[in-house]
C-alpha positions as a LaTeX table, in Angstrom:
\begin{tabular}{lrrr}
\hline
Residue & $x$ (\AA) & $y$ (\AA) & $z$ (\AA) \\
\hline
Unk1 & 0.00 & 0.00 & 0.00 \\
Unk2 & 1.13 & 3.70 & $-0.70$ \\
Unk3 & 1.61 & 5.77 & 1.97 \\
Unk4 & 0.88 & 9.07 & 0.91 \\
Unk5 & 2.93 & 12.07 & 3.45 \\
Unk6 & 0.29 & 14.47 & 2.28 \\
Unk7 & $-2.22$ & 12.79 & 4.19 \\
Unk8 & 0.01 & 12.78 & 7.72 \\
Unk9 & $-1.88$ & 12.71 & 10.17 \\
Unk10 & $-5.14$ & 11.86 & 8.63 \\
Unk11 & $-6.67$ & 8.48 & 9.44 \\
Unk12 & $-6.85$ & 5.98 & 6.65 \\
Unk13 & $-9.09$ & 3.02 & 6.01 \\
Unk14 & $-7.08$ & 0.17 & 5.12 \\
Unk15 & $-8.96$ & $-2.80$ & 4.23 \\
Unk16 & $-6.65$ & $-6.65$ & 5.46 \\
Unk17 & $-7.23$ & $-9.71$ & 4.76 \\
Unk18 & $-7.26$ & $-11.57$ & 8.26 \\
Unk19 & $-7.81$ & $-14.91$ & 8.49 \\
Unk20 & $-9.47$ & $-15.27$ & 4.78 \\
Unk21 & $-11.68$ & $-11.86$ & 5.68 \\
Unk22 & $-12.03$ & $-8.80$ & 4.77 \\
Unk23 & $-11.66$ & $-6.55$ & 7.33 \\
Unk24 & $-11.44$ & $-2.66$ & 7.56 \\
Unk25 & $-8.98$ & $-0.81$ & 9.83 \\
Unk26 & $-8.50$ & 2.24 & 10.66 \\
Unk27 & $-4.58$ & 4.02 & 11.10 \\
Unk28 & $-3.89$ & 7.29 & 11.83 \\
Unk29 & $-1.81$ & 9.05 & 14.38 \\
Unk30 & $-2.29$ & 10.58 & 17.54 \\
Unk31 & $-1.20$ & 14.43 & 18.00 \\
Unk32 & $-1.53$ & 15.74 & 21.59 \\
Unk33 & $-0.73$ & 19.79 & 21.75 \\
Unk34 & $-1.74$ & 22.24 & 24.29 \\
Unk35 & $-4.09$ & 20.86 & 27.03 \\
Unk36 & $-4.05$ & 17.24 & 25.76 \\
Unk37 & $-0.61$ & 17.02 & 26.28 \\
Unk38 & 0.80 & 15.03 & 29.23 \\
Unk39 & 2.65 & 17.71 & 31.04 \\
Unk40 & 3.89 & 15.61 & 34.12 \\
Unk41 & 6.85 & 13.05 & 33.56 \\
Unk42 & 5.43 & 9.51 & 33.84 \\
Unk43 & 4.23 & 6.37 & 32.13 \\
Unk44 & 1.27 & 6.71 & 29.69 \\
Unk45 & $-0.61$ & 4.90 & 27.91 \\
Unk46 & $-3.47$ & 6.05 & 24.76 \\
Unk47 & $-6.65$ & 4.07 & 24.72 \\
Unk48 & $-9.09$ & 4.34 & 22.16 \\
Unk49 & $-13.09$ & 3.93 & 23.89 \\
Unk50 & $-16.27$ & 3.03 & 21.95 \\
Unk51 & $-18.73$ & 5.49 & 21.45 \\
Unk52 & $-18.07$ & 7.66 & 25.00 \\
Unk53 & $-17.99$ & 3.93 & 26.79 \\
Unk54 & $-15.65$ & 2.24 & 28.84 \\
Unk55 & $-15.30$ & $-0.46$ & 26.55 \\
Unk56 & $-11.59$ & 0.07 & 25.24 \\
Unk57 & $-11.49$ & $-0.92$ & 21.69 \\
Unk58 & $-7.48$ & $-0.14$ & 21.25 \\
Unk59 & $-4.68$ & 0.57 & 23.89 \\
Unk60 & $-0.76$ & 1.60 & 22.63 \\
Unk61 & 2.03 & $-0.09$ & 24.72 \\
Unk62 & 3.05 & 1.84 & 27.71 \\
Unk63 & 5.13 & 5.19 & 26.33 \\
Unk64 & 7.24 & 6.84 & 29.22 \\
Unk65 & 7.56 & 11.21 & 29.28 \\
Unk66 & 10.68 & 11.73 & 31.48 \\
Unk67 & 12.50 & 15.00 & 31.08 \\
Unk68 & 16.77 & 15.04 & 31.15 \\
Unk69 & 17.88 & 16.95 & 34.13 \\
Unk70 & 19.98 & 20.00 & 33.60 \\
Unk71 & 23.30 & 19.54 & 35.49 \\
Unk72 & 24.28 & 22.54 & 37.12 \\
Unk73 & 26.95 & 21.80 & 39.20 \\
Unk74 & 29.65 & 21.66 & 36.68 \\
Unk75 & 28.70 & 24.87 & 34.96 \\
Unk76 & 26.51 & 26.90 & 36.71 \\
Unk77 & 26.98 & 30.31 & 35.36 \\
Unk78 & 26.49 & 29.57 & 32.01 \\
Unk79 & 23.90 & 31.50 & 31.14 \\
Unk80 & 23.53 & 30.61 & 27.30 \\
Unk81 & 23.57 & 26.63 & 28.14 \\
Unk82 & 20.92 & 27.36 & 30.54 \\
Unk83 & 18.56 & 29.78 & 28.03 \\
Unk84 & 19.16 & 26.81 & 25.43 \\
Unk85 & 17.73 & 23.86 & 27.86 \\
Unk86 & 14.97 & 26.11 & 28.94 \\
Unk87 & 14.04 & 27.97 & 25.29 \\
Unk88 & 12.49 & 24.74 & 23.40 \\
Unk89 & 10.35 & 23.97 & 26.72 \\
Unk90 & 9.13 & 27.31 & 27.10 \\
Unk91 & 8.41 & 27.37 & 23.15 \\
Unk92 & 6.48 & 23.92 & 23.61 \\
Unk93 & 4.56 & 24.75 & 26.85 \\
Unk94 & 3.44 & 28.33 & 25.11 \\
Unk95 & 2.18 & 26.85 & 21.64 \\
Unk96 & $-0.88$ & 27.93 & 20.15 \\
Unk97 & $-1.92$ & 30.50 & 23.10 \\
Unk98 & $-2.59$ & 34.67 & 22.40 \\
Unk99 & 0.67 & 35.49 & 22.70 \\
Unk100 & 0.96 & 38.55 & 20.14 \\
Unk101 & 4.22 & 36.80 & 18.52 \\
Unk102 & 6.06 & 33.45 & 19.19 \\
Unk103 & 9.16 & 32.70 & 21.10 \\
Unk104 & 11.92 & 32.33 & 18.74 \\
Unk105 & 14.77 & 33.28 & 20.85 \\
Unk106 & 15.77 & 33.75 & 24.42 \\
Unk107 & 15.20 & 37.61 & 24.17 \\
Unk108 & 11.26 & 36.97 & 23.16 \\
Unk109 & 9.01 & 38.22 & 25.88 \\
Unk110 & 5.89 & 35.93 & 27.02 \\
Unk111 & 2.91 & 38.08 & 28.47 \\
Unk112 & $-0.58$ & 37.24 & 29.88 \\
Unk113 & 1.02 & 33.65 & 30.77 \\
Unk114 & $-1.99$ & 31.56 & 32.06 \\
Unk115 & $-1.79$ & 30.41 & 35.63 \\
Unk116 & $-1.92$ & 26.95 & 33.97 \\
Unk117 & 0.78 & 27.64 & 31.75 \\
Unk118 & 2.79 & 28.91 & 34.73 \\
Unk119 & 2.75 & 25.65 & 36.80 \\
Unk120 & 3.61 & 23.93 & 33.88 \\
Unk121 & 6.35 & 26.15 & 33.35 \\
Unk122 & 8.18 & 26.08 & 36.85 \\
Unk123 & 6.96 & 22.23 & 36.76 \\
Unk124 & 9.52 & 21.97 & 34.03 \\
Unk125 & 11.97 & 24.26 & 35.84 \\
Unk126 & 11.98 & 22.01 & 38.64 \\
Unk127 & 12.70 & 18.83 & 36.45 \\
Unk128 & 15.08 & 20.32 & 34.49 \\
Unk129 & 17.25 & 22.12 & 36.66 \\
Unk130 & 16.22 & 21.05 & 40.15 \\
Unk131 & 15.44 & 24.80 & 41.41 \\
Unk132 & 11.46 & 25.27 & 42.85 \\
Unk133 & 9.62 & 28.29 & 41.70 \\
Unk134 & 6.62 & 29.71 & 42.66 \\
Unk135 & 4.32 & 29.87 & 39.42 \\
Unk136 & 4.41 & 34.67 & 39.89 \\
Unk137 & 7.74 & 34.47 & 39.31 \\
Unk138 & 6.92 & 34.50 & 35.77 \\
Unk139 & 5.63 & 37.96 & 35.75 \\
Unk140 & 9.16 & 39.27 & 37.09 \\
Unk141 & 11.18 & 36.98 & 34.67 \\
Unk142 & 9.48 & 37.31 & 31.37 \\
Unk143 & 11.61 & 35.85 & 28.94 \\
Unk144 & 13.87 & 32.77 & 28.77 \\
Unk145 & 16.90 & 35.59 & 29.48 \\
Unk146 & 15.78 & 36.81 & 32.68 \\
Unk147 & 14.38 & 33.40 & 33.76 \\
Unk148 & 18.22 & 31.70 & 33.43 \\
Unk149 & 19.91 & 34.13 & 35.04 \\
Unk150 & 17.06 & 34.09 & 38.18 \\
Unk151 & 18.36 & 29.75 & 38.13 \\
Unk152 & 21.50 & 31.04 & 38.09 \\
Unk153 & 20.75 & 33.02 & 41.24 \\
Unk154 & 18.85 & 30.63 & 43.13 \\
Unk155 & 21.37 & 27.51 & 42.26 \\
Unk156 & 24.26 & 29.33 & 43.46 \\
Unk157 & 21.91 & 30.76 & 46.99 \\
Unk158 & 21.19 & 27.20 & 47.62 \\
Unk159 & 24.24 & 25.55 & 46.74 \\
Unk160 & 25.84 & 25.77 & 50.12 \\
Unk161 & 22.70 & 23.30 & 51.50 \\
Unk162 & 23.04 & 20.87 & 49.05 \\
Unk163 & 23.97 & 17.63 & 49.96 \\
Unk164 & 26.42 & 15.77 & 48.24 \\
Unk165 & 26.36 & 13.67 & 46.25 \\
Unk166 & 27.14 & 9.77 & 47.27 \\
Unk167 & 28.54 & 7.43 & 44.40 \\
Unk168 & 26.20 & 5.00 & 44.42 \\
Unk169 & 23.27 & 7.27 & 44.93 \\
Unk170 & 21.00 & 7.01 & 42.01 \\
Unk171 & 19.07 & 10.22 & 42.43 \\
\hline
\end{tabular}
């Protein structure tokens, strides 16, 4: 069968021969953006139901979301590596909302942030670079810029209460 990249995205009926019979499926794919998307790290799973049911028709194997953690103890004033962890989440977690022009670069401003969009920003903050911000902090540090140097800041405050680290500690 052709597969036609035109059509991405746009579920197919594919008739199969299973078993000596005819029989019709159904591919597509599965985009999640803006609230649909699983914004905690975890283990997922996408089930398809019948007709607003329970009865599951489909289910994918079990797909994990983990985020890579940052390291900052090796270069913590770098400024630029930090912007460039944090600018592709910020782009991702501000998709598709009324902000008057997109974040291209660290420099790009983000206004009227929804309170939703705030948790999941500082959600990511804390994953990525271990550092716990309150979700107003956002309207001080407006732009990917600001935001690294205020990790900056707050790994080096905190740095003298961190405990070190243990060899064989997997954490």
């Amino acid at each position: 069968m052709d597969h036609d990249p035109s059509r991405k995205g746009i579920p197919e009926l594919v008739t199969k021969q299973l078993n000596g019979h005819a029989r019709q499926v159904y591919r597509g794919e599965v985009v999640f953006r803006d609230q649909t998307l699983p914004w905690e790290a975890g283990t997922y799973e996408i089930r398809y139901h019948c007709d607003d049911t329970h009865t599951v028709l489909t289910l994918t194997q079990p797909f994990e979301i983990n985020v890579q953690p940052v390291g900052l103890e090796n270069t913590p004033e770098d400024p630029a590596r930090i912007e460039a962890a944090l600018l592709p989440y910020l782009q991702r977690c501000l998709a598709n909302t009324d902000l008057p022009f997109p974040i291209l670069t660290a420099e790009d401003p983000f206004v009227n942030v929804t309170e939703e969009q705030a948790r999941r920003i500082v959600y990511g903050i804390r994953l990525l670079f271990g550092i716990d911000f309150a979700p107003a902090i956002l309207q001080l540090d407006y732009n990917a810029q600001r935001l690294a140097r205020r990790i900056i800041a707050a790994h080096q405050a905190l740095a003298p209460f961190a405990s070190p680290k243990v060899a064989n500690d997997e954490s």
